[in-house]
C-alpha positions as CSV (number, residue, x, y, z in Angstrom):
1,X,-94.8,-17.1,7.4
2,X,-95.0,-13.2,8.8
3,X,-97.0,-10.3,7.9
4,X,-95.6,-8.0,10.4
5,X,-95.6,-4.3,9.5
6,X,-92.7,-3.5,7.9
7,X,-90.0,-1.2,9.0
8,X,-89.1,1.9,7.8
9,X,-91.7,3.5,6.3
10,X,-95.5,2.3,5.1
11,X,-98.0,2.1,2.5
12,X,-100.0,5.6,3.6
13,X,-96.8,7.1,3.8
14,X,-96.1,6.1,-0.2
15,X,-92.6,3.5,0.8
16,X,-93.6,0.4,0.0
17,X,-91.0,-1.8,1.4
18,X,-90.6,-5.8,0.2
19,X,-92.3,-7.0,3.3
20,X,-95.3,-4.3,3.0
21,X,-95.6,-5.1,-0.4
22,X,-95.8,-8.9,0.3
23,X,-98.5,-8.1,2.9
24,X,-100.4,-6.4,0.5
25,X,-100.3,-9.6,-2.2
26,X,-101.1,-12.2,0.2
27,X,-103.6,-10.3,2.1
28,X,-105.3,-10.2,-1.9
29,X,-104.4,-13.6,-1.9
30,X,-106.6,-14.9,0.7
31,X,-109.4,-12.3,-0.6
32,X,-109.2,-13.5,-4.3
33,X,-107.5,-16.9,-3.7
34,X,-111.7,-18.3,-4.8
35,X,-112.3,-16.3,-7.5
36,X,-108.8,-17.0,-8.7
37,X,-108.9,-20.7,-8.3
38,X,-109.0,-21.5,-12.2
39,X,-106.1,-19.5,-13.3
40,X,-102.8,-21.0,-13.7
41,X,-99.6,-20.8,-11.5
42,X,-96.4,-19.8,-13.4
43,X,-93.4,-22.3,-14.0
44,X,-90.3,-22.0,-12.1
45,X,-87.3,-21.2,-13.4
46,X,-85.3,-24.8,-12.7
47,X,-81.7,-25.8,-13.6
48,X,-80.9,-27.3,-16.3
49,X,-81.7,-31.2,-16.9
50,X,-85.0,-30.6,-14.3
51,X,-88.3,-30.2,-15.4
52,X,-91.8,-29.8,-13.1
53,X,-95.1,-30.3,-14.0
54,X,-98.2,-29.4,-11.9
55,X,-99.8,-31.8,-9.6
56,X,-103.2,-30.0,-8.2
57,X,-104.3,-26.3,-8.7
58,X,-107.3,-24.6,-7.5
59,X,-106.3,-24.6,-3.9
60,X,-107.1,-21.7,-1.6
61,X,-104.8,-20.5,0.5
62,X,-102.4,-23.7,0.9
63,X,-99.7,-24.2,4.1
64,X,-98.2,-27.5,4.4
65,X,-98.2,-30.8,2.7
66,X,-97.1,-34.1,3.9
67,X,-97.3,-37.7,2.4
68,X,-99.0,-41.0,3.8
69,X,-97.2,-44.0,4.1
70,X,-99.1,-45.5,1.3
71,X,-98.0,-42.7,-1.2
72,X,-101.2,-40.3,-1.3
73,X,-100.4,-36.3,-1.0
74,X,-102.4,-34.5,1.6
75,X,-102.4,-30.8,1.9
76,X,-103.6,-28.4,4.2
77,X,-105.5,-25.6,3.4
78,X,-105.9,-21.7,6.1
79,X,-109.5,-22.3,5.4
80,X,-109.3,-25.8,7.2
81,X,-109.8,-28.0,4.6
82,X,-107.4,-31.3,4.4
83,X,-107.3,-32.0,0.6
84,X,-106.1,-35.2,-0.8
85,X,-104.2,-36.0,-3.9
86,X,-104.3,-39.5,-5.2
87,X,-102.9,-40.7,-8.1
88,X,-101.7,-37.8,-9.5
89,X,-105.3,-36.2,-8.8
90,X,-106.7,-33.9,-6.6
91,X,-110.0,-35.3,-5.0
92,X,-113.1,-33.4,-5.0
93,X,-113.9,-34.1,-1.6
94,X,-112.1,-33.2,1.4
95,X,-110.5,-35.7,4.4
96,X,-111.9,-33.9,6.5
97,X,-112.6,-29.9,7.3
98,X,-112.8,-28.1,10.7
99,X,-113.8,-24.8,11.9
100,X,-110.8,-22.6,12.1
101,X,-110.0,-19.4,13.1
102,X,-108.3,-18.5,9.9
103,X,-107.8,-14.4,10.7
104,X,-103.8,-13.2,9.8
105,X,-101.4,-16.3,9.5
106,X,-103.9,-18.7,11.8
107,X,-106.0,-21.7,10.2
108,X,-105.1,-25.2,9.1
109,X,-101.2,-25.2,9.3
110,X,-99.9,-28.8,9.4
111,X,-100.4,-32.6,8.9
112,X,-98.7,-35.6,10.1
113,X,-99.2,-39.2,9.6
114,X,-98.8,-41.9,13.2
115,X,-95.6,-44.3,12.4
116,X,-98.4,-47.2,12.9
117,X,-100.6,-45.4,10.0
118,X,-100.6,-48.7,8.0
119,X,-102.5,-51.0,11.0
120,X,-104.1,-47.9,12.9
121,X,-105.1,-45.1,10.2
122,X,-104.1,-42.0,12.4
123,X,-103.9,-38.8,10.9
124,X,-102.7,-35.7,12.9
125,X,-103.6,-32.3,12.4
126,X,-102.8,-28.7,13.7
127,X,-105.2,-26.0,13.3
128,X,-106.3,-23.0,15.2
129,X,-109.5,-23.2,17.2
130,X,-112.1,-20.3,17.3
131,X,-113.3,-17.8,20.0
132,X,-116.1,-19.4,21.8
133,X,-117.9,-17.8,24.6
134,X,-116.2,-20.5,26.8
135,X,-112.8,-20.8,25.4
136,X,-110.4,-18.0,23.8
137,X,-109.0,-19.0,20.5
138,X,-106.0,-21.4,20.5
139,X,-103.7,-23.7,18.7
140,X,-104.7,-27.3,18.5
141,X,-103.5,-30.3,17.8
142,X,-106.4,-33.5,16.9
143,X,-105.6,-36.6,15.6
144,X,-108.3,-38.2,13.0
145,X,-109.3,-42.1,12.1
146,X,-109.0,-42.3,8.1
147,X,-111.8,-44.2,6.5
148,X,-110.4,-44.3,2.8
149,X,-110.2,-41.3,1.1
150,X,-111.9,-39.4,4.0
151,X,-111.7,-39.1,8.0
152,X,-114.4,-41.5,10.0
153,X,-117.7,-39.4,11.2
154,X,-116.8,-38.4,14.4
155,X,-113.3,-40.1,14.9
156,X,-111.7,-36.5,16.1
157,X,-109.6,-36.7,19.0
158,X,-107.7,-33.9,20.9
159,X,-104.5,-34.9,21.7
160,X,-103.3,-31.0,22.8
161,X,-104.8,-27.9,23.3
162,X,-101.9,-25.2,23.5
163,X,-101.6,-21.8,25.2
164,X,-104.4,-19.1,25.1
165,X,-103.5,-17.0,22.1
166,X,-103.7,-12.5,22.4
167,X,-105.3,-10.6,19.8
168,X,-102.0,-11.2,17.3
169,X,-103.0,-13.2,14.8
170,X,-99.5,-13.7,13.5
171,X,-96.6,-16.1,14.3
172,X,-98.4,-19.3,15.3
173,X,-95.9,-21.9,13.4
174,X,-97.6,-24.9,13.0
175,X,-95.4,-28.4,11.5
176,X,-95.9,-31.1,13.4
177,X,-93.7,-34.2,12.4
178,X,-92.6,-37.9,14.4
179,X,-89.4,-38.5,15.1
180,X,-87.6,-41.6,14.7
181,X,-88.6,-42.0,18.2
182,X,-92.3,-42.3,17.5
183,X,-92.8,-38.7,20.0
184,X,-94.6,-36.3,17.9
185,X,-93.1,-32.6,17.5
186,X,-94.6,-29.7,17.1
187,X,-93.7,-26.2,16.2
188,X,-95.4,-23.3,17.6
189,X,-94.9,-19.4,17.3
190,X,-94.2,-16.8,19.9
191,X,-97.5,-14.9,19.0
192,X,-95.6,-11.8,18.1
193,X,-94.1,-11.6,22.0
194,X,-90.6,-12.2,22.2
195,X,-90.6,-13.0,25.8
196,X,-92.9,-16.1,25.7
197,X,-89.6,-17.7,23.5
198,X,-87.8,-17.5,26.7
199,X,-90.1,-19.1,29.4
200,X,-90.8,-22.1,30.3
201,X,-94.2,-21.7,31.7
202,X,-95.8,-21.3,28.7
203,X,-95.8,-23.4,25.2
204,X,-95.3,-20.3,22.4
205,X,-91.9,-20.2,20.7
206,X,-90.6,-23.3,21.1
207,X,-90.3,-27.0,20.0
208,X,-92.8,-29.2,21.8
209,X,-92.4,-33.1,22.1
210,X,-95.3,-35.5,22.7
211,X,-96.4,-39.1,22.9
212,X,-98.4,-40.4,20.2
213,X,-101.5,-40.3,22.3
214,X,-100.3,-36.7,24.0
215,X,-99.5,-37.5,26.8
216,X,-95.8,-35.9,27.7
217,X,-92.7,-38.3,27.6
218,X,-90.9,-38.3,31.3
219,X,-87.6,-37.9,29.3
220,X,-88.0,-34.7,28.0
221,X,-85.1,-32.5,28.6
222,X,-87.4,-29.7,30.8
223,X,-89.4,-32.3,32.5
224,X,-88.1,-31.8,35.9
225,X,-88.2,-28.1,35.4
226,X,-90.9,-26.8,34.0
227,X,-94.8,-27.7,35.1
228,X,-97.6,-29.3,34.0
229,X,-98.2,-29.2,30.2
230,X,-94.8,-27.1,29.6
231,X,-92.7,-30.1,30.3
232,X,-93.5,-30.8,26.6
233,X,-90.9,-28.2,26.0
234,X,-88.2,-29.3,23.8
235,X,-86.2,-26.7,22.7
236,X,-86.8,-22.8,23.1
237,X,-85.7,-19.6,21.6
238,X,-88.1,-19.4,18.8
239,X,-90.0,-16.9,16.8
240,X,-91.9,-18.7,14.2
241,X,-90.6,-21.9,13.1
242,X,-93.6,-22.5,10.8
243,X,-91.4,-25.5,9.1
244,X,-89.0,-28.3,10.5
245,X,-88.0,-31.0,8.8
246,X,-86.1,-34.3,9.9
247,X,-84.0,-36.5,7.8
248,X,-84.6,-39.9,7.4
249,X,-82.3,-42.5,8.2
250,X,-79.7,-40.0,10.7
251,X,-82.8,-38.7,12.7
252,X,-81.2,-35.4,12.2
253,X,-83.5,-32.3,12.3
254,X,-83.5,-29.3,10.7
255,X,-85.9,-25.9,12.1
256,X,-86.3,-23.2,9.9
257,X,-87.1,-20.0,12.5
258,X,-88.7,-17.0,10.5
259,X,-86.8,-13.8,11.5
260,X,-87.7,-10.4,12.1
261,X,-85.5,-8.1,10.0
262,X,-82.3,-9.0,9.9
263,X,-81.7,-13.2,9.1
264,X,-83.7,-16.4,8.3
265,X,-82.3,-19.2,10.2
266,X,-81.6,-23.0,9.5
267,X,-81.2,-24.3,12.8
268,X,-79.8,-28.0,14.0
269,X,-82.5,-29.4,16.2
270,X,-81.3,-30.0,19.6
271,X,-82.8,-31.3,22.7
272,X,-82.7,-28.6,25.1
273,X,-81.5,-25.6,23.0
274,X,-82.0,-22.3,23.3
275,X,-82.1,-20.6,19.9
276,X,-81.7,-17.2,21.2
277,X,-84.9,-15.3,20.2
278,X,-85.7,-12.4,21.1
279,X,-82.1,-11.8,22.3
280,X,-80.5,-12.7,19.0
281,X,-81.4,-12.9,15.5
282,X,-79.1,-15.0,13.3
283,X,-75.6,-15.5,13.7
284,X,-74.1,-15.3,17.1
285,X,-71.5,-16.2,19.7
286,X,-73.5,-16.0,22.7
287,X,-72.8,-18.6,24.8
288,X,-76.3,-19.1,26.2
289,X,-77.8,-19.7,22.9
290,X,-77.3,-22.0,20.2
291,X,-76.1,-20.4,16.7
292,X,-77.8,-21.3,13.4
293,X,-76.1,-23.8,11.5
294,X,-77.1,-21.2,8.6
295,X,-78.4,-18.1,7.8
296,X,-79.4,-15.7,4.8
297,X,-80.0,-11.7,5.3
298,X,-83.3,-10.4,5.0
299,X,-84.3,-8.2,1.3
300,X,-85.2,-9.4,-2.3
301,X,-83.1,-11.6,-4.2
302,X,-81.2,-15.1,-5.1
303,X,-79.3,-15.0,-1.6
304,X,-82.3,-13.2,0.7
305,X,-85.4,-13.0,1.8
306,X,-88.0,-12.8,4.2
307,X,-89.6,-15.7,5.4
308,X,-88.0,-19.3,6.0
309,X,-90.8,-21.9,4.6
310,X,-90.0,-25.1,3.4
311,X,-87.9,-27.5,4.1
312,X,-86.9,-31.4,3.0
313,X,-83.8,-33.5,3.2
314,X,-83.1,-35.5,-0.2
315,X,-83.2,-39.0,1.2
316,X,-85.7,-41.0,-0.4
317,X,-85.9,-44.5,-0.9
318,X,-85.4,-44.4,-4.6
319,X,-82.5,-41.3,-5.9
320,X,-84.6,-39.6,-8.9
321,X,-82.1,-36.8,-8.5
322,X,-78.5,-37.1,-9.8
323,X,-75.9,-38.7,-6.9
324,X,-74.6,-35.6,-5.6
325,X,-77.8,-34.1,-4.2
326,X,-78.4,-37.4,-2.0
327,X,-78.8,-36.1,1.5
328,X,-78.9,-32.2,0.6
329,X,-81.6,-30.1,2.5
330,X,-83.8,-27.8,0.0
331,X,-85.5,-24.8,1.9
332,X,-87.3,-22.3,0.4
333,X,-88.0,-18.5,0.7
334,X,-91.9,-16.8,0.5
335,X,-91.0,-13.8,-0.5
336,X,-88.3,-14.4,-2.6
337,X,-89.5,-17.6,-4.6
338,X,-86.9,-19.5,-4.6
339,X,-84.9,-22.8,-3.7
340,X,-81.7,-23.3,-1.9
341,X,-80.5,-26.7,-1.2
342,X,-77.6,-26.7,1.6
343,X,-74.6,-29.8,2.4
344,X,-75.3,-30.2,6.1
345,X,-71.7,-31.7,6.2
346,X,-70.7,-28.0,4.9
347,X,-73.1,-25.4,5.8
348,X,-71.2,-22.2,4.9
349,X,-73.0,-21.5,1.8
350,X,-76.9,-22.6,0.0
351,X,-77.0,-23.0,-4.1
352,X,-79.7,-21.8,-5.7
353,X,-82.2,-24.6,-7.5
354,X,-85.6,-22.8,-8.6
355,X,-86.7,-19.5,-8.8
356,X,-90.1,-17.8,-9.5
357,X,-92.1,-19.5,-7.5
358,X,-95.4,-18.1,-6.6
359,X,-94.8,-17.7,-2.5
360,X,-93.7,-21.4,-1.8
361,X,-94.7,-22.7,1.5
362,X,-93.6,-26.1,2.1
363,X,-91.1,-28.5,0.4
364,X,-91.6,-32.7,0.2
365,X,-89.0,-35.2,-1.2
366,X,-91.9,-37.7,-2.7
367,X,-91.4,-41.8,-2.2
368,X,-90.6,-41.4,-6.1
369,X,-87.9,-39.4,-5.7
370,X,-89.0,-36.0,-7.0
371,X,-88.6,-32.9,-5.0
372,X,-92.2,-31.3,-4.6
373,X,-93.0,-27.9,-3.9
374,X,-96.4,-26.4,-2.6
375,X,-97.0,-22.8,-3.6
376,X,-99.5,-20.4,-2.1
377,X,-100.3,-18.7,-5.3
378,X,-101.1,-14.5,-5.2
379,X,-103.3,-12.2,-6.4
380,X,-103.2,-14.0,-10.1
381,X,-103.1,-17.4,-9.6
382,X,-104.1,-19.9,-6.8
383,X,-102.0,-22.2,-4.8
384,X,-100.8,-25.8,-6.4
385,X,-98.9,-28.3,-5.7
386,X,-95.6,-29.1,-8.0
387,X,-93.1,-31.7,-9.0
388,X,-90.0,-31.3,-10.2
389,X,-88.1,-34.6,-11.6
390,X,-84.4,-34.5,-12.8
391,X,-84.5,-35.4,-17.0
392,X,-81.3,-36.9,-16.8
393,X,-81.6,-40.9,-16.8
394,X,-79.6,-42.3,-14.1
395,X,-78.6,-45.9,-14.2
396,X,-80.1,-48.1,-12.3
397,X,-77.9,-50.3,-10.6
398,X,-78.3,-53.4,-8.1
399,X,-76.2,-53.9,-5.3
400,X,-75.1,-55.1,-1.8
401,X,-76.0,-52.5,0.6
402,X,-72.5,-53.3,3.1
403,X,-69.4,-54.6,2.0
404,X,-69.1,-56.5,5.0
405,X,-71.8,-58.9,7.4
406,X,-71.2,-60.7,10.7
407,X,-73.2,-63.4,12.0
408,X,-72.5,-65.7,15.1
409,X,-72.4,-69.5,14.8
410,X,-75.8,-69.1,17.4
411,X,-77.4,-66.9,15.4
412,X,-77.9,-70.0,13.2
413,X,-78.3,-67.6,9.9
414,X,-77.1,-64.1,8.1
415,X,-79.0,-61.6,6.9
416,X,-78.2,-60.1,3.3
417,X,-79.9,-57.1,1.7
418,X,-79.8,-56.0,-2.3
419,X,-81.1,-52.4,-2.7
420,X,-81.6,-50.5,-6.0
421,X,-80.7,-47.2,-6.8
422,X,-81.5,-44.7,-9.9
423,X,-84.5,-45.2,-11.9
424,X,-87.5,-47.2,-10.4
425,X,-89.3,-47.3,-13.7
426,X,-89.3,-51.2,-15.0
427,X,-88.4,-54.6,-13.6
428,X,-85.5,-55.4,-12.4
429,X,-83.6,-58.9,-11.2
430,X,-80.3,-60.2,-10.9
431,X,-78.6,-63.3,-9.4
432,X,-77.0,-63.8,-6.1
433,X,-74.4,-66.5,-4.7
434,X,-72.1,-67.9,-2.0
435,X,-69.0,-69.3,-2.1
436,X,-66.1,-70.6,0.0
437,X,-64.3,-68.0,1.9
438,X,-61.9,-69.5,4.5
439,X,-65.7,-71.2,5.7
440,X,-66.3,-74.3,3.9
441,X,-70.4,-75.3,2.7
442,X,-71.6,-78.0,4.2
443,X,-69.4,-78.1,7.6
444,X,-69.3,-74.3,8.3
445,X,-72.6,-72.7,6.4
446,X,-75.0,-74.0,3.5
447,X,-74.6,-72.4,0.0
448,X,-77.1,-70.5,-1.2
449,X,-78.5,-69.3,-4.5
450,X,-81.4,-67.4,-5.9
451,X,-82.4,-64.5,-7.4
452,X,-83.5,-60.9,-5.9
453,X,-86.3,-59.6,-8.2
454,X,-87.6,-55.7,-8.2
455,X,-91.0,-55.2,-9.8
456,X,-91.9,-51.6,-11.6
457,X,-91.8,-49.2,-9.3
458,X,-90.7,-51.1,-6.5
459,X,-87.0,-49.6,-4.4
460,X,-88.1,-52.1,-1.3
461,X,-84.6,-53.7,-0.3
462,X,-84.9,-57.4,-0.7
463,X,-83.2,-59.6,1.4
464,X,-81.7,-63.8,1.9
465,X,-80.8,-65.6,4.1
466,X,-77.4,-67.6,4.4
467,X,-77.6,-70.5,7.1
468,X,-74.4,-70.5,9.5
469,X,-74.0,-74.6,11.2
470,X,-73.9,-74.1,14.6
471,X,-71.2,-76.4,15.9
472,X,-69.4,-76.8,19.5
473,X,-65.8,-76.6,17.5
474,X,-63.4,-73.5,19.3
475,X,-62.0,-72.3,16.3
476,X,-61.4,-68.9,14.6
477,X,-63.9,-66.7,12.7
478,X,-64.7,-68.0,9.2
479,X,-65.6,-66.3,6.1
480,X,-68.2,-66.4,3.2
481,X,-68.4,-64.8,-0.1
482,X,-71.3,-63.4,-1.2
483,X,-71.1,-62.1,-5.2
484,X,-74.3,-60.9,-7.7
485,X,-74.5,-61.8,-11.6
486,X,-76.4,-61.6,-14.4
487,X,-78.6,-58.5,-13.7
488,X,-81.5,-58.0,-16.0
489,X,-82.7,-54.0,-16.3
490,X,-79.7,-52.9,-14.3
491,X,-76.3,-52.7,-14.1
492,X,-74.1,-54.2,-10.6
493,X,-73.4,-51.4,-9.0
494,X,-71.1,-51.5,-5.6
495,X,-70.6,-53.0,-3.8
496,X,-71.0,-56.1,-6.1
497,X,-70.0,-58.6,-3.7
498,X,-69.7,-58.9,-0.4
499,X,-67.9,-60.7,2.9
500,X,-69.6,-62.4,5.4
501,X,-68.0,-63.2,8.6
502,X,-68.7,-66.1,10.9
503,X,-68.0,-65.4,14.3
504,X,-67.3,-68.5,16.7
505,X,-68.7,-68.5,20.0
506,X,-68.1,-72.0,21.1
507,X,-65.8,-71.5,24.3
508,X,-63.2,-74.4,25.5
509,X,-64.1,-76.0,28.3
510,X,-61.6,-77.0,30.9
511,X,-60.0,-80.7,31.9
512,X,-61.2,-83.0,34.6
513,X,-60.5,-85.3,36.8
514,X,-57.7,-83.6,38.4
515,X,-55.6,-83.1,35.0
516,X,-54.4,-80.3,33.7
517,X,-56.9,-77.7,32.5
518,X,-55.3,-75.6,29.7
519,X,-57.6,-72.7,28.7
520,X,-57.6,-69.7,25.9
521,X,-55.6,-66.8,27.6
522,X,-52.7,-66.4,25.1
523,X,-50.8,-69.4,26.1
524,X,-50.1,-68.6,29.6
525,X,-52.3,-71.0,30.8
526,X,-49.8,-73.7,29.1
527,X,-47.1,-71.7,30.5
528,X,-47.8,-72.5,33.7
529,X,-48.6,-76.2,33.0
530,X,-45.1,-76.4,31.4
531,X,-43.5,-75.3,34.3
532,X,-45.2,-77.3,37.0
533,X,-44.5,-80.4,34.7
534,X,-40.7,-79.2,34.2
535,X,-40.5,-79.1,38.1
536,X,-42.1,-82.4,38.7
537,X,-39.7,-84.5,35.8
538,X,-36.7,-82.4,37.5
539,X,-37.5,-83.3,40.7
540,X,-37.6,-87.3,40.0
541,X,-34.7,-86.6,37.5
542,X,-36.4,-87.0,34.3
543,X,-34.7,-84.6,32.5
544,X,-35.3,-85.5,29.1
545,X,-39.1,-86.2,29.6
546,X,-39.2,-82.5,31.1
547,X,-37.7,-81.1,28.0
548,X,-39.8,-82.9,25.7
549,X,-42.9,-82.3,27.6
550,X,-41.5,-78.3,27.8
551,X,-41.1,-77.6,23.9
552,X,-44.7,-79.5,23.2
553,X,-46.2,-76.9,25.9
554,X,-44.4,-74.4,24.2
555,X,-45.4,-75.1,20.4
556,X,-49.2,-75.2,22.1
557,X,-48.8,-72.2,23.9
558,X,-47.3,-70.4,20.5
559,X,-50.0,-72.1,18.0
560,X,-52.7,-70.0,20.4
């Protein structure tokens, strides 16, 4: 998000440019965003087969949104207010609020939940501490203890206190997300100075990377460079990345870097890149920096904008959308109001999904599968949250999630998984089996049967177990068939069955008694028996025994 003053002419001067002119409304925004709260935010203009409906309203002056583990909504307010929505409603009482410095585009900017949330109730936040006469306002990042509904008295923890800010007030960034490493990122602006993007002995304009508790991982990529708290440096070259987004499953990340007045950028996190800024801005072929994977020109319109915010991959654990948006990303536009989605696998071009959005700020894909969308609001309406569900039914299916397992005899069983894909609304159960392969029940594995059952609501993966014998016989890998029937609520989808192979790990052990040892190395072990024999019979004359002893040497060696 960016207020900068625009180029090219300004307000006193009668010019009012799209950037002025989006100063102006959110500047009456924050002033009326109160006084506004009960008036209703306009519906976006959505493809067709999509429909949204409004979550929460009223809020003042939202930034960032991010669910809990256990499904509940939280979202930040400037003001410094964390606001929960449970159930579908928006709780009168706050998580928790802090003191913020909420001048320009500071305040209460992002919220991220500890991968251990379930057993240790960690809630992270990242807001901008105030002047005091012993500290100069800064960006913060403080990690709370939920108690219910609402942060434990008291339970505040800094984990980081970044870099002294200067009298800008804009371009402070603020997403903070884990990884599937369990580090914490953060984003943070360049506090309108390009040149602290390019340092590394200071914190502004880059991607940070911490440890849960904040202390700095020894395998970050600047460690050995940079000192003291800057060896949290990630990646650099940044303006304002006030989004980033990572997609589950491929780890991948995604920053979305504000730009000054010529691109927005979607850039491919990377350890150790340089993004460029404030020597580039948007594409580029300079070696020392990394290019954006995609970028949109600055102005107003379906295909431009002026400030990146907003971004989510389309990877949840139960597909609301049709098939072909599954792992799209959606990012959306402040000024602008819309939504793109973009094919990382082809990232030339970004389709347009909604439009008329009242200054969106940050995107979510929900555990339900709907895409939601958290606008700011303007001078006639106040921020709320939104979700927008596909109309079309999709069928629900039941499947195998791999054609193929492998188990070893050792492991002493297999592992099988059924997911369920398309609607998540009513019960579903259907019937699973094994059955001779080239492995034979009883001597190689014991058959199984049962049936894999899905509740309302419930996508969780359910799994069974297929007991491999673990026997001391050297013999080839074996196979099992593993098929599903008689679905009820859902169709089979693929794959419908499934292979599983049983590896042998039982190794031949060698003769004693000073016979011949004949061991697994592609015959030539019997090879070399064969011809010691063949020399012994021919030396005592024993042709014929030689010959017969040669071809049975000779079948072994070939049956190997």
């Amino acid at each position: 998000m960016r207020t900068e003053p625009a180029r090219g002419g300004t307000l006193a001067e009668g010019n009012i440019t799209t950037r002025a002119f989006v100063e102006l409304v959110l500047s009456l925004s924050l002033s009326l965003g109160l006084a506004l709260a009960s008036q209703p935010s306009r519906a976006a203009t959505l493809p067709t087969a999509f429909a949204e409906t409004q979550l929460a309203g009223g809020l003042s002056s939202p930034t960032a949104m991010a669910f809990a583990p256990d499904g509940r909504l939280f979202v930040t307010t400037q003001g410094g207010e964390l606001r929960v929505i449970k159930g579908g409603q928006l709780l009168a009482q706050p998580f928790v609020a802090v003191s913020v410095d909420a001048s320009g585009e500071r305040g209460l900017l992002g919220v991220a939940f500890d991968p251990d949330f379930a057993s240790n109730n960690f809630v992270y936040i990242y807001y901008t501490a105030p002047s005091t006469p012993a500290a100069t306002a800064h960006n913060r990042i403080s990690r709370f203890v939920a108690n219910g509904d609402v942060a434990a008295p008291g339970s505040e923890t800094v984990q980081v206190e970044l870099d002294d800010l200067s009298a800008a007030t804009n371009h402070n960034g603020g997403a903070i997300h884990f990884g599937a490493d369990g580090k914490l990122y953060i984003a943070t602006g360049e506090n309108a100075n390009g040149a602290n993007a390019q340092t590394l002995t200071n914190r502004l304009g880059k991607l940070l990377r911490i440890n849960a508790d904040g202390t700095i991982p020894s395998d970050n990529p600047f460690f050995n460079e940079a000192v003291g708290a800057n060896r949290a440096i990630w990646a650099l070259g940044l303006r304002n990345p006030f989004t980033f987004a990572f997609q589950p499953g491929s780890g991948r990340m995604f920053i979305n870097d504000v730009g000054q007045s010529s691109f927005e950028e979607v850039n491919d996190g990377v350890a150790r890149a340089n993004y460029g800024w404030p020597e580039t801005e948007g594409p580029t072929t300079d070696p020392r920096f990394r290019a954006p994977l995609f970028a949109y020109g600055s102005g107003n319109g379906p295909t431009e904008g002026c400030a990146i915010a907003g971004g989510t991959f389309y990877n949840p654990p139960v597909a609301q959308f049709p098939a072909s948006f599954a792992g799209q990303y959606f990012f959306a536009d402040l000024c602008s109001g819309w939504i793109r989605r973009l094919d990382p696998a082809n990232p030339g071009s970004a389709l347009l999904f909604a439009t008329d959005i009242a200054f969106p700020v940050d995107l979510q894909v929900g555990p339900d599968g709907a895409l939601y969308y958290l606008a700011r609001g303007n001078g006639l309406a106040a921020g709320g949250v939104f979700r927008i569900r596909s109309t079309v039914s999709e069928p629900t299916t039941v499947q195998f999630s791999a054609a193929a397992y492998a188990a070893t005899e050792s492991a002493g069983s297999a592992t099988i998984t059924v997911t369920r894909n398309g609607s998540a609304a009513g019960a579903v159960s259907v019937d699973y089996r094994s059955a001779d392969g080239s492995a034979v029940a009883g001597s190689d594995y014991t058959a199984v049967s049962g049936t894999a059952t899905f509740a309302p609501g419930d996508a969780v993966p359910k799994t069974f177990s297929v007991p491999v014998t673990n026997d001391a016989t050297v013999e080839s890998d074996e196979t099992v068939q593993l098929i599903l029937s008689h679905t009820n609520g859902a169709a089979i989808g693929e794959p419908g069955s499934a292979t599983l192979t049983i590896a042998s790990d039982d190794v031949a052990e060698g003769g004693g008694g000073g016979g011949c040892a004949i061991g697994r190395n592609d015959g030539r072990d019997a090879s070399l028996a064969s011809l010691a024999l063949f020399a012994v019979f021919a030396l005592f004359g024993i042709r014929r025994a030689s010959r017969t002893v040669q071809r049975s040497a000779q079948r072994f060696a070939g049956s190997r």
